[in-house]
N, C-alpha and C positions, 0 to 999 in steps of 0.2 A: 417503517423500515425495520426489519429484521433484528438489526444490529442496535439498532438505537433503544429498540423496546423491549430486547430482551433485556434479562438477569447478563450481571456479570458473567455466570457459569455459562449462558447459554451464549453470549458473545465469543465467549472465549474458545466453545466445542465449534461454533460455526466458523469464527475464522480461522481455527489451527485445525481444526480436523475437516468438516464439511464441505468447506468450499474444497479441501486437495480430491473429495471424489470426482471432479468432474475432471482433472488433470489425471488423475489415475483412470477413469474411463475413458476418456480422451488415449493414453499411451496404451492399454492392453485390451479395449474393444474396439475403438474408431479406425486408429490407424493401421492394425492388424486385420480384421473384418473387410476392411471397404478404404482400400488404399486407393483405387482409381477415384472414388468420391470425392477422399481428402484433397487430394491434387487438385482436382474439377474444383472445386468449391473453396479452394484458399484464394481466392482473390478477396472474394465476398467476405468470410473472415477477417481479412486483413482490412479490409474496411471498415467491417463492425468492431475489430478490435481498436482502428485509430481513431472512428468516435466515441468511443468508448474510453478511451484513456485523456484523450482531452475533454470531451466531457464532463467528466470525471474532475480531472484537475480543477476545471474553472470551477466546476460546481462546490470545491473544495474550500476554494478560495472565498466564497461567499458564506459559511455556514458560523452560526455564533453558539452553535452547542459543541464543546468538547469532545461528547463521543460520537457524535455528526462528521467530525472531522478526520475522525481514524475512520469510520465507516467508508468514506468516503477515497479518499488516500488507500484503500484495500480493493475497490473499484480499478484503481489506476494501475495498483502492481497486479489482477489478473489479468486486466488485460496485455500488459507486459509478455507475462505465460504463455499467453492465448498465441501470440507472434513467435516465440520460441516451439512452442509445441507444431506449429501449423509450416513452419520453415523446413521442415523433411533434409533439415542436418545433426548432424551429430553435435555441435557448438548449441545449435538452438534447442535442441531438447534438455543435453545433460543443463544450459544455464534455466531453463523451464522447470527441472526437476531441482536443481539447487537454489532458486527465486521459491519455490512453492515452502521447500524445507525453513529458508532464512524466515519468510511472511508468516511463516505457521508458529515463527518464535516472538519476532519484531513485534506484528500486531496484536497478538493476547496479551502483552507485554504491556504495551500503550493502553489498552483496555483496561489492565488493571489499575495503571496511575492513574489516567482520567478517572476511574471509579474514586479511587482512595480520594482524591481530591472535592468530588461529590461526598460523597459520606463523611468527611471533614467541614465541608462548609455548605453544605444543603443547594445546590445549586451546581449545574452544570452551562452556565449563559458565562459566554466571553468576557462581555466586558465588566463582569464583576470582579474577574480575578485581578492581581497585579502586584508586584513585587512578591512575588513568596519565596524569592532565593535567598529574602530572610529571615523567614517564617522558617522555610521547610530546604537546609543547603546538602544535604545528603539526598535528598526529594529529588530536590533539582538538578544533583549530577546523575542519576539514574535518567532522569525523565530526556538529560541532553543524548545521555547517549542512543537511547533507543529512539530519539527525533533524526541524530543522524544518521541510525539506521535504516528508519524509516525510506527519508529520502534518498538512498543508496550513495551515500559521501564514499569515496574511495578505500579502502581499507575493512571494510564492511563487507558480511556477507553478502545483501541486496546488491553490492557493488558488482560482485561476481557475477551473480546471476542476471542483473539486468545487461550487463554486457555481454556473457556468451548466448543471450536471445536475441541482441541488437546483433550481436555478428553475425546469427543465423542466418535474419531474417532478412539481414543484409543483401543477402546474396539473392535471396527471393524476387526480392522489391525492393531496391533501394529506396524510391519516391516515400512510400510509406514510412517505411523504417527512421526516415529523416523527420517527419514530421511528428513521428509517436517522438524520436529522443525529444522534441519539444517539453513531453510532459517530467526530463528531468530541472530542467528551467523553472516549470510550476510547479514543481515538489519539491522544491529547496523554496522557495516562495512562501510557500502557505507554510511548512514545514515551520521555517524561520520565524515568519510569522507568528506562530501559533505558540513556539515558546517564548518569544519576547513581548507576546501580551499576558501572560500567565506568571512569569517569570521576572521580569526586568521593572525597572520603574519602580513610584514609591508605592510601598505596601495598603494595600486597605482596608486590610483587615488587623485588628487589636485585641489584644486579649488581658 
């Protein structure tokens, strides 16, 4: 995978810059070019984007590498995008284009903690970590916040943006649209998860 094997640098170019080319070719060649297409063929989108996010999610929930787990959790918010751009409203694009913006900050972001914390203790495997909110307590107020950004906790820009796609998309396909908000349930899950195994509990490493 992509993400997992590149360089910090190159994580960081492919989730904040990279992946927003195909949301950018998506808004000023797809849907400009070939609007009767887009329409035709947003069913089928809207498919592949709700396996795709759930997917996503469970596969999230299963992974014991640290940058496995942002890798993956970046999965779940394009496809988010994918439902806001392909809903041919004005709520689902502008939350498409302000989800891509928050993702292109949120996820470098996590990247780079998950790194620092590799390069600190040679290992990126889950269940090595454990207690380093008293090792590392400034660590771990950055790391919370961009975990609840990650998962788009309210107050957050992900927040914004995953909802003006959900409202979009709403209106498109409601069936759908119910089933993808499923994957905010699993993204507070693995999310949660994911800093209270790294974070919480007694420490175990000494120095």
């Amino acid at each position: 995978m992509a993400h997992v094997n590149a360089p910090l640098v190159g994580s960081i170019i492919l989730a904040g810059v990279l992946l927003k080319l195909a949301v950018y070719g998506i808004l000023r060649v797809l849907i400009p070019l070939l609007p009767d297409a887009t329409i035709y063929f947003t069913p089928l989108v809207y498919t592949l984007a709700l396996i795709s996010i759930i997917y996503s999610s469970l596969a999230t929930l299963r992974q014991i590498d640290t940058k496995k787990i942002v890798a993956y959790s970046s999965i779940s918010h394009m496809g988010v995008i994918t439902l806001g751009l392909f809903s041919n409203t004005i709520q689902g694009i502008e939350g498409a284009i302000f989800l891509s913006l928050a993702h292109g900050i949120v996820s470098p972001a996590l990247f780079i903690l998950v790194t620092i914390l590799y390069q600190n203790h040679g290992t990126r495997i889950l269940k090595y970590f454990r207690g380093m909110v008293t090792q590392m307590p400034i660590f771990s107020i950055f790391f919370f916040i961009f975990t609840l950004a990650n998962c788009g906790t309210p107050l957050t820009a992900n927040f914004l943006g995953k909802f003006l796609c959900f409202t979009g998309s709403f209106q498109i396909n409601p069936i759908i649209t119910t089933l993808a908000g499923l994957s905010l349930i699993l993204s507070a899950a693995y999310s949660f998860w994911f800093f209270n195994r790294i974070f919480r509990g007694p420490s175990k490493f000494y120095y």
